[in-house]
C-alpha positions in Angstrom: -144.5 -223.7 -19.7 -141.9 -225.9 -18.3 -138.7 -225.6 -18.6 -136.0 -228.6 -19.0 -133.6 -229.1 -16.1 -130.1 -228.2 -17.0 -126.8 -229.4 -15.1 -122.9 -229.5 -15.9 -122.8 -233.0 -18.2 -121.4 -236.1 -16.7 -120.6 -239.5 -18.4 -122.5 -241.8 -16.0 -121.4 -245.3 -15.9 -125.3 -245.8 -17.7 -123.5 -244.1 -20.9 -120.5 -246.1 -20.2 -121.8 -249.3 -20.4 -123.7 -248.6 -23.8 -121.1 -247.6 -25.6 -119.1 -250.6 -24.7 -122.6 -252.7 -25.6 -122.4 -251.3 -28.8 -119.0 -251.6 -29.8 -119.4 -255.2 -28.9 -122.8 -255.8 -30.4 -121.6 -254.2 -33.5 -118.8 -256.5 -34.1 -121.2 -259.5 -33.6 -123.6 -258.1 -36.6 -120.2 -257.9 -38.3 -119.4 -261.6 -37.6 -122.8 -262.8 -38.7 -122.4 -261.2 -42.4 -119.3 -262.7 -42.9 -120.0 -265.9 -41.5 -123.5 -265.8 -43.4 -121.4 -264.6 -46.3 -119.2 -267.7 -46.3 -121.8 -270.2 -46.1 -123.7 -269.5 -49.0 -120.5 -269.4 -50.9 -120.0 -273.1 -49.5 -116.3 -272.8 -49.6 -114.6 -276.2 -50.0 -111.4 -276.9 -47.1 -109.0 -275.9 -49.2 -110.5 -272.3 -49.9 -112.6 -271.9 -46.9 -109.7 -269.7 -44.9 -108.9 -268.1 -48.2 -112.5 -267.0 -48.3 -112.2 -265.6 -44.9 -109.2 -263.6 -45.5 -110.9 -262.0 -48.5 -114.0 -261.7 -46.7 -112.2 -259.7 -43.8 -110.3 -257.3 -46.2 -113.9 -256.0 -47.1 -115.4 -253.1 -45.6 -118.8 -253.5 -43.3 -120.6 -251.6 -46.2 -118.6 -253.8 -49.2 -120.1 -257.1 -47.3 -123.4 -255.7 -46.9 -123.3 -255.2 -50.7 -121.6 -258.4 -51.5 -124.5 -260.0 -49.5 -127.4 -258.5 -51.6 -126.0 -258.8 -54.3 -124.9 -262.8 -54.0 -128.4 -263.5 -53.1 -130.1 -261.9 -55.9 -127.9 -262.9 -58.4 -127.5 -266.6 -57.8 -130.6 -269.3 -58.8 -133.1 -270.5 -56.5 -131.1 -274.6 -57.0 -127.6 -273.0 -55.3 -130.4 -272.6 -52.5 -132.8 -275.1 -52.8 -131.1 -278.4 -54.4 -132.9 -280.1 -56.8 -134.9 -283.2 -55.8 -134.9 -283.0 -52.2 -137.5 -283.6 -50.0 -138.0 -280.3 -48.9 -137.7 -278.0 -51.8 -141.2 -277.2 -53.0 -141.5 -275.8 -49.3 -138.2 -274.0 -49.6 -138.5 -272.9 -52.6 -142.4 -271.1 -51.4 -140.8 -269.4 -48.5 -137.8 -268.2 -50.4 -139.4 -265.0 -51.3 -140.3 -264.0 -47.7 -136.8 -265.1 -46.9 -135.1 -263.3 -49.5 -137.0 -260.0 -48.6 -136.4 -260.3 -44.7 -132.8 -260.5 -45.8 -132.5 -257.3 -47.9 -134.6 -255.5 -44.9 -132.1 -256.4 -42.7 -129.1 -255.2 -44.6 -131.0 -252.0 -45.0 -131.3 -251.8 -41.6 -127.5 -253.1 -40.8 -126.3 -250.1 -42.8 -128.4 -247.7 -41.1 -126.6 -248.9 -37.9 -123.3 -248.6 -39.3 -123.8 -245.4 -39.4 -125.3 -244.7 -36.2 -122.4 -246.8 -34.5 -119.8 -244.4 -36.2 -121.0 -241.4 -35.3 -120.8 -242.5 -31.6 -117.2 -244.6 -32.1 -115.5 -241.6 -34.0 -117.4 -238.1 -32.3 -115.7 -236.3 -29.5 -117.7 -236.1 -26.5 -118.1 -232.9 -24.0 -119.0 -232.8 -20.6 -118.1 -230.3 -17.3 -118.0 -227.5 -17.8 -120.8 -227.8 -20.8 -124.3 -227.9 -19.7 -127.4 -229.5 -21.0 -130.4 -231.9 -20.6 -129.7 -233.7 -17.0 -129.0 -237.4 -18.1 -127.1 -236.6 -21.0 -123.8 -236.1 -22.7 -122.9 -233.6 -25.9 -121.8 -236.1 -29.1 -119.7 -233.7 -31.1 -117.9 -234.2 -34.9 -116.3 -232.6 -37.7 -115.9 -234.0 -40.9 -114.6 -232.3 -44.2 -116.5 -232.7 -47.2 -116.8 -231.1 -50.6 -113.7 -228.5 -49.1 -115.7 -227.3 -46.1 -116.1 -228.5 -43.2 -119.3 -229.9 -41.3 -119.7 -229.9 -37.7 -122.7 -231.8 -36.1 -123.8 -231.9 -32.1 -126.4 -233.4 -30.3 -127.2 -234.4 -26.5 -127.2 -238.2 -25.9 -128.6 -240.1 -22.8 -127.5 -243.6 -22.1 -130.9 -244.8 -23.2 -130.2 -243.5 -26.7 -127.4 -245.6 -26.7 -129.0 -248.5 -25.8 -131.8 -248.6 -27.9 -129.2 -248.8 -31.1 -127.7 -251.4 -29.1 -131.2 -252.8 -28.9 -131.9 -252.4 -32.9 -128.2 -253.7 -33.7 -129.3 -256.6 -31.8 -132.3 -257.5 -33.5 -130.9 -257.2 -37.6 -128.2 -259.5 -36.1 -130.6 -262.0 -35.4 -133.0 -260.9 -38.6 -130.0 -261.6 -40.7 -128.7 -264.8 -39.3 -132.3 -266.3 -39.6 -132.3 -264.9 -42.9 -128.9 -266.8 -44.0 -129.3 -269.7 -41.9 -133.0 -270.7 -43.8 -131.2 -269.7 -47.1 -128.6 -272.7 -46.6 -128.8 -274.3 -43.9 -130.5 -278.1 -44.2 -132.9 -279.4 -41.4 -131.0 -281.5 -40.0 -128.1 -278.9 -39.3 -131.1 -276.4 -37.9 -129.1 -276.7 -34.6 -126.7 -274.2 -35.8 -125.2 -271.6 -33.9 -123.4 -268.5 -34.6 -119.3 -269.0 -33.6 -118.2 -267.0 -31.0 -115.2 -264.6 -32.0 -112.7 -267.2 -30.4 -114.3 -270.4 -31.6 -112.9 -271.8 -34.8 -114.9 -271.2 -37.9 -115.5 -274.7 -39.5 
């Protein structure tokens, strides 16, 4: 049987660069909620940077909720406006859209949590040895009065692969939001950058 190769752990620049991808991929998943968020509530000019403010006050897992929860509570017209050209079409694939949405905020809040434990864990490496490749993810946390302490052995590739996965329910979600209110002839659409003005 062969055994695994084990060296003194070393953040390699690999490891470096994925936890700065995810830090900044996570934000962008963050952006598109709230920007999804504020364009189904179709704030007017006068409230639209109220509605931010509020929005931002709300914790990643409060506008994952807010998000399900506006989209299942309000009727297919504050969708699909009555009369228009396109609605019996709309109105077929809302479903499908509906359920795509609610997949991906399932899987946002999955990521949420695998994004913490890598933002807010301590990290060891030389003296420590493990796995060549890798790094050793540590963190305590107190709950019910005792305290919990977890560890595990990361490689950079770890990393990126929830980089990868934060990626995609970014993009899952945005779809999602865009179909739910965007027209066609606004399909052109992009998601604002952090520093362009949100219109």
């Amino acid at each position: 049987m062969q055994t695994e190769d084990v060296a003194p752990l070393k953040f390699t620049d690999e490891h470096y660069i994925a936890l700065g991808r995810i830090v900044i991929a996570f934000q962008s998943l963050e952006l598109v909620i709230t920007y999804g968020l504020a364009c189904l509530m179709e704030p007017t000019e006068t409230v639209g940077s109220f509605t931010y403010t509020v929005l931002d006050e709300l914790s990643f897992a409060n506008r994952l909720k807010f998000l399900s929860n506006y989209v299942e509570t309000h009727p297919l017209p504050h969708f699909i406006p009555p009369g228009v050209s396109y609605e019996e079409g709309k109105a077929k694939d809302f479903p499908e859209v509906l359920v795509k949405l609610q997949v991906g905020i399932q899987i946002a809040g999955e990521a949420e949590e695998k994004r913490n434990q890598l933002v807010h864990s301590y990290w060891l490496t030389d003296p420590v040895a493990g796995p060549t490749g890798t790094v050793l993810r540590c963190k305590s946390r107190v709950k019910h009065k005792k305290v919990h302490r977890s560890s595990e052995y990361v490689t950079a590739t770890t990393i990126s692969a929830i980089v990868e996965g934060i990626e995609k329910t970014k993009l899952m979600i945005f779809e999602a939001t865009e179909r739910l209110h965007f027209y066609p002839n606004t399909r052109s659409a992009k998601i604002p950058e952090p520093h362009e003005p949100l219109q």
